[in-house]
C-alpha positions in Angstrom: 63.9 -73.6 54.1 67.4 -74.7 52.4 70.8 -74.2 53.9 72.3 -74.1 50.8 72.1 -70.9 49.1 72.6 -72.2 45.7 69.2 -73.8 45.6 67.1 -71.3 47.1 66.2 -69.2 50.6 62.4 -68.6 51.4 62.3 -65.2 53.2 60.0 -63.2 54.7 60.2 -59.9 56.0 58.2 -57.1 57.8 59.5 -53.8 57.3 57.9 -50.7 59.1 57.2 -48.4 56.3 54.8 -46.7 56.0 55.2 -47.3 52.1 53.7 -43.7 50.2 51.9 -44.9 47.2 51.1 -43.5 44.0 47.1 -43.6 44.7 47.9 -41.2 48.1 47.2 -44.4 50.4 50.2 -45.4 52.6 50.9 -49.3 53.4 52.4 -50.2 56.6 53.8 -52.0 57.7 55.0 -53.6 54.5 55.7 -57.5 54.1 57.9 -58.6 51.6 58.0 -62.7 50.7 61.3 -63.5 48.5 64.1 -65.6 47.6 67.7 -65.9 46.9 70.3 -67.3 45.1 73.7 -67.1 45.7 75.6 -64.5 48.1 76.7 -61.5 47.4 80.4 -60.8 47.1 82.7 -58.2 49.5 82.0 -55.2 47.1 78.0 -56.1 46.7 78.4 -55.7 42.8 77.1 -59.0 41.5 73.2 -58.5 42.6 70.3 -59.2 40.4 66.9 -58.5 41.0 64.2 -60.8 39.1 60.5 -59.3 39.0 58.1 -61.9 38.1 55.0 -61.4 35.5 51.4 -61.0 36.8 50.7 -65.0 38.4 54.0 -65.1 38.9 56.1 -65.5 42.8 59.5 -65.2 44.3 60.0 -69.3 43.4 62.2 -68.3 40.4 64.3 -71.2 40.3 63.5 -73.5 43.5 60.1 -75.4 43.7 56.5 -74.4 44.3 55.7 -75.1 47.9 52.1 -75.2 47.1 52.5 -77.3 43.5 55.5 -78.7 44.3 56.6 -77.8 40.4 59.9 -75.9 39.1 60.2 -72.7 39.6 58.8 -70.6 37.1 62.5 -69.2 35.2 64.4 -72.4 35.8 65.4 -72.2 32.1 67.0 -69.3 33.1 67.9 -68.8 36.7 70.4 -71.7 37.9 73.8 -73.5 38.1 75.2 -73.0 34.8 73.0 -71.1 33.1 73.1 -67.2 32.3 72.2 -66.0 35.8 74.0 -68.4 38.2 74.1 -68.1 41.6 77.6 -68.9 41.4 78.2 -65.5 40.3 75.4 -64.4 41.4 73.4 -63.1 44.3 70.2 -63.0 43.1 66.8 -61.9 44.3 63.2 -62.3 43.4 60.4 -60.9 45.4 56.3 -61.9 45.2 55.3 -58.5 44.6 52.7 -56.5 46.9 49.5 -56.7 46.0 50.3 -60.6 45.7 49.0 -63.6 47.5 52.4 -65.9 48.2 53.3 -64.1 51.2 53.8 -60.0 50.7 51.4 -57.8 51.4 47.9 -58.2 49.3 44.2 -58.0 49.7 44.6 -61.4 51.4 47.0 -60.6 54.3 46.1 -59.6 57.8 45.6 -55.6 58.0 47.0 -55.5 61.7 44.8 -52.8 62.6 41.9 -54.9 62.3 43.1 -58.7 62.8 40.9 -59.1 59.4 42.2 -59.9 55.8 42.3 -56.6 54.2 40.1 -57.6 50.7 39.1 -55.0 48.7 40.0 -52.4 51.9 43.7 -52.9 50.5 44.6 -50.0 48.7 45.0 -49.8 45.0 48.9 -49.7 43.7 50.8 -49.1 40.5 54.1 -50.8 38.9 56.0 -47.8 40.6 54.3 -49.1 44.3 55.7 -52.9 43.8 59.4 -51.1 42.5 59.3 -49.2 45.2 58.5 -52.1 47.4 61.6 -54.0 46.0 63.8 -51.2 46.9 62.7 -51.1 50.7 63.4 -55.0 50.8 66.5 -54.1 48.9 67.6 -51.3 51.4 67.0 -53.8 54.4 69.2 -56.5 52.6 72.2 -54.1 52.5 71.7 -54.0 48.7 72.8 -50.5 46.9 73.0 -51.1 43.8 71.9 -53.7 41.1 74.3 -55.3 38.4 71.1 -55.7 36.7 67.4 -55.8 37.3 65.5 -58.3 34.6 61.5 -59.1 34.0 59.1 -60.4 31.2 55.6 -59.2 30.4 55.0 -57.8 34.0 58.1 -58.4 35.4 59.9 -56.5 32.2 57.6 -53.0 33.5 58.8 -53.5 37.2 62.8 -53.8 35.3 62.0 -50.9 33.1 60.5 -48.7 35.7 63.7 -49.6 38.1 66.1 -47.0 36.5 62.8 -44.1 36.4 62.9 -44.3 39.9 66.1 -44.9 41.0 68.7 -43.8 38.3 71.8 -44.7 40.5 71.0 -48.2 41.3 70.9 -49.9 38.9 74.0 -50.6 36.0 72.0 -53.0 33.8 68.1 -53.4 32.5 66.9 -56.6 30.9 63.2 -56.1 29.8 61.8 -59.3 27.9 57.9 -59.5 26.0 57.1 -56.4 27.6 55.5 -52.5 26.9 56.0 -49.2 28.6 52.0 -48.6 29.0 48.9 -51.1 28.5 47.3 -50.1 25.6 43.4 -50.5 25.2 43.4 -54.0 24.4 45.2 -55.1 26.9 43.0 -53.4 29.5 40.0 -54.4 28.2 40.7 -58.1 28.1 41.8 -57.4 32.0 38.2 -56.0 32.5 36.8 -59.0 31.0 38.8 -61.0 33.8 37.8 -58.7 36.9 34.1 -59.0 35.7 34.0 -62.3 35.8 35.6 -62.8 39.0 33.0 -60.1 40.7 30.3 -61.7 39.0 30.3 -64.7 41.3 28.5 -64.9 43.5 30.9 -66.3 45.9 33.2 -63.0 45.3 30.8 -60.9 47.8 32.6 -57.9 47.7 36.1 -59.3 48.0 34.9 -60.7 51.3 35.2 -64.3 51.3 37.9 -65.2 53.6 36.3 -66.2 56.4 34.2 -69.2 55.1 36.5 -70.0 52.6 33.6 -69.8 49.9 36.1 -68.6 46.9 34.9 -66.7 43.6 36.8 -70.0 41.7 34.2 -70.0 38.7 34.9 -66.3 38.0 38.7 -66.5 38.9 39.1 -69.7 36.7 37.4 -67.9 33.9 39.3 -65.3 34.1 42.2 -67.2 34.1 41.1 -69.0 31.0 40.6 -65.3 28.9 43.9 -64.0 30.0 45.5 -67.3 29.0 44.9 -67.3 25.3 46.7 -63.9 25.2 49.7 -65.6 26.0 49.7 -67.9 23.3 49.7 -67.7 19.1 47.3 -68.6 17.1 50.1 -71.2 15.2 50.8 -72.2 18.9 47.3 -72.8 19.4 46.8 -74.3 15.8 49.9 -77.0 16.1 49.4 -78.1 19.4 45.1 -78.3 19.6 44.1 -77.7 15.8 40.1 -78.8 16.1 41.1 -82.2 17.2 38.2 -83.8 19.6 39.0 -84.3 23.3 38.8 -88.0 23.9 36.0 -88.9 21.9 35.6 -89.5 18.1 32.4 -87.6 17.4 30.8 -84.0 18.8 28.4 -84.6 21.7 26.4 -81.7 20.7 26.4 -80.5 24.0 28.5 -77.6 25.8 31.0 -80.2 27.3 34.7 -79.9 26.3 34.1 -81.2 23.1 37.4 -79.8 22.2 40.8 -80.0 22.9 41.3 -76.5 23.2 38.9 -76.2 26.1 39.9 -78.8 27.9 43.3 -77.4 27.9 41.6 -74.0 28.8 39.5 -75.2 31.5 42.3 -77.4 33.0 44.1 -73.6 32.8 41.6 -72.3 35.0 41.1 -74.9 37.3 44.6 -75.2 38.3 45.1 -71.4 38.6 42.2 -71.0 41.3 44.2 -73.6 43.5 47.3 -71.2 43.9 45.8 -67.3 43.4 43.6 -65.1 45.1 41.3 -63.7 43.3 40.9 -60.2 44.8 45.1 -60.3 44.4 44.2 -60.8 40.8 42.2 -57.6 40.6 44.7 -55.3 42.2 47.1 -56.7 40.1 45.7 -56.1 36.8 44.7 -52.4 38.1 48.0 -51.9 38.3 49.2 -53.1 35.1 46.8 -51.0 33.4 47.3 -48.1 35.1 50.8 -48.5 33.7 51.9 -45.9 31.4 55.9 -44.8 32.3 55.6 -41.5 29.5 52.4 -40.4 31.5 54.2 -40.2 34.8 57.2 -38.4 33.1 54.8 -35.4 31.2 54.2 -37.7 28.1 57.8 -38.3 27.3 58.4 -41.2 27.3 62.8 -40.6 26.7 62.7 -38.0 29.4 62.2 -41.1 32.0 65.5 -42.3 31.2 67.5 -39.0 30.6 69.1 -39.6 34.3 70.0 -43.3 34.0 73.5 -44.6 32.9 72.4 -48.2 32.6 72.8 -50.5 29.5 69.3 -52.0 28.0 69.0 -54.9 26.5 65.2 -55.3 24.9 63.7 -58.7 23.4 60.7 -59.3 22.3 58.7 -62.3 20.5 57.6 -62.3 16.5 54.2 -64.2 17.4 53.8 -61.8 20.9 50.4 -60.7 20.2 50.0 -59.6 23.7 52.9 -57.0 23.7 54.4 -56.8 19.9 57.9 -56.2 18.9 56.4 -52.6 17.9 56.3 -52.2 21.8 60.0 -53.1 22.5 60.6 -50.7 19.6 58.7 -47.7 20.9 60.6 -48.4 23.7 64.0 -48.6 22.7 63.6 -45.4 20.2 62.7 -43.0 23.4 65.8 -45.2 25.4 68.0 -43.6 22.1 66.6 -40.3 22.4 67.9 -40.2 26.2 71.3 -41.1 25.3 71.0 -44.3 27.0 72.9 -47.4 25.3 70.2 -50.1 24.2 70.1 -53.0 22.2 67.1 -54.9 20.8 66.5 -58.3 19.4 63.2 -60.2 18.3 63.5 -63.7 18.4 61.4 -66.0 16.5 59.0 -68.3 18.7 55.8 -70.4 17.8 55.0 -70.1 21.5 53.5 -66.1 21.5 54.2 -64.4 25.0 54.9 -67.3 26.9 58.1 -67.7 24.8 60.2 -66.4 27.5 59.3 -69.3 30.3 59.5 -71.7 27.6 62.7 -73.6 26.0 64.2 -71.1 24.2 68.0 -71.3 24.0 68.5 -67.9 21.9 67.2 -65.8 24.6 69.4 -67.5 27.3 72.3 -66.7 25.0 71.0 -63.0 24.3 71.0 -62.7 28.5 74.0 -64.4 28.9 75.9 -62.3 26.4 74.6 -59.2 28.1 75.6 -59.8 31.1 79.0 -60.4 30.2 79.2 -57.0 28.3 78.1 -57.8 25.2 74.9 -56.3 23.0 72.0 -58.3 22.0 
């Protein structure tokens, strides 16, 4: 752990509960693994909360203790960038249903001394919010000065001031949707099948022997990967270029590469993630639909809010279109809520936003300060 607050404190923290959850389970008691960043000043008005996309953690900005890499917003999050912990304190939490340290399939269910696996219950977006605001109400925390998230992390911001109207001044949402649509959850099924279709899954019950479904995981990984990139992405940086060779082998190795790239994907992902995590993760995502939890309106979920929303989304975002941010910022109108939108211009699809891209860090940076997109 560091002393210094501007580079990161790794936290954990068990709070009673029990936690009521959308599917009628409740979770108790509740573990909660974060960071932060900064401290919070005398009148507790300078806190921001960061929710992190679907393989994403709390290491926002400090260094993977299991790859030792960045942290996964670094770009973003950090001394002299838009959200500094100078004037700052910030906070990002693994969400539940996660595998670096809150409470997930792969945690200990103390009533049984056993992981939980597929015994853990099934959560929503709304569960992992409401999560947040638990760890929130045990850090003293009572209000945000803004909550901000891409892809996943963009539904846990968006959701924030559906829930809890008062708390929160500010909403950043970044490559993100306000329900999965059919595509998206069917490329998700494609990934939970082919983690239950090893045969090392067995049930979600592979703890003990530490046998892991890593074929099926690292598959799945490799699927939901190329829905984060563009084809142009794809096209400028692969093309059909041969991976070190100069002729086909005529075989099903990586004769490409494009695979090998894909398959490095995979097998990289499997040495961080858990796969049963990844399948109450993606139930969750697609299970998202904010309109459907307000009695198909979509505006009426914001009609009690008085934060400011800034939207962005990515031209080459196949995975969650600009016609997503706009459905989203038209209801956000219709409520009377003050929103801006931009759509930036990336070659890098929905990855754009944990990639170099100095006009988003200018469009956060000028929001926070009061400014519009």
């Amino acid at each position: 752990m560091s002393d210094d607050s501007r580079f990161g404190l790794r936290r954990q923290v068990r709070l009673s509960g029990p936690l009521a959850l959308d599917g009628g389970a409740a979770l108790g008691p509740v573990d909660i693994a974060y960071e932060t960043y900064g401290a919070m000043n005398a009148d507790g008005s300078n806190v921001i909360l960061i929710c992190h996309a679907l393989t994403g953690d709390q290491y926002v900005a400090s260094d993977h203790p299991s790859t030792g890499k960045p942290g996964w917003w670094w770009r973003m999050v950090g001394p002299g960038k838009p959200v500094d912990p100078a004037d700052y304190f910030i906070i990002c939490s693994n969400v539940i249903g996660s595998c670096m340290g809150s409470s997930g399939p792969a945690s200990v269910d103390p009533a049984t001394g056993e992981p939980h696996a597929m015994r853990f219950p099934v959560i929503t977006i709304a569960d992992m919010v409401r999560a947040q605001a638990l760890l929130l109400d045990h850090l003293g925390v009572d209000r945000l000065c803004a909550v901000i998230g891409g892809s996943m992390g963009g539904m846990q911001a968006l959701t924030w001031p559906t829930l809890f109207p008062d708390r929160v001044e500010n909403c950043i949402v970044i490559a993100s949707t306000a329900r999965h649509s059919a595509q998206n959850i069917a490329f998700h099924e494609v990934g939970r099948q082919a983690i239950m279709a090893d045969p090392n899954w067995r049930g979600g019950d592979y703890y003990a022997d530490g046998r892991v479904p890593s074929a099926g995981l690292s598959v799945a990984r490799m699927a939901a990967h190329i829905t984060y990139l563009s084809e142009a992405g794809l096209t400028e940086k692969f093309g059909r270029r041969l991976q070190a060779r100069a002729t086909k082998t005529f075989g099903f190795d990586a004769d490409f590469q494009v695979e090998s790239y894909l398959r490095h994907q995979g097998l990289s992902f499997v040495e961080r993630f858990d796969a049963n995590s990844y399948l109450f993760i993606t139930r969750a995502m697609d299970y998202y639909d904010i309109a459907e939890d307000h009695g198909g309106s979509l505006a009426r979920a914001f009609t009690a809010t008085k934060a400011r929303f800034c939207l962005v989304s990515f031209d080459t975002d196949w995975l969650y279109p600009t016609t997503e941010s706009r459905i989203i910022v038209h209801a956000l109108h219709a409520a009377g809520a003050p929103a801006s939108f931009v759509e930036l211009s990336s070659p890098f699809g929905h990855d754009a936003f944990l990639l170099e891209c100095p006009e988003l860090n200018r469009v956060v940076d000028g929001f926070l300060k009061g400014g519009r997109a």
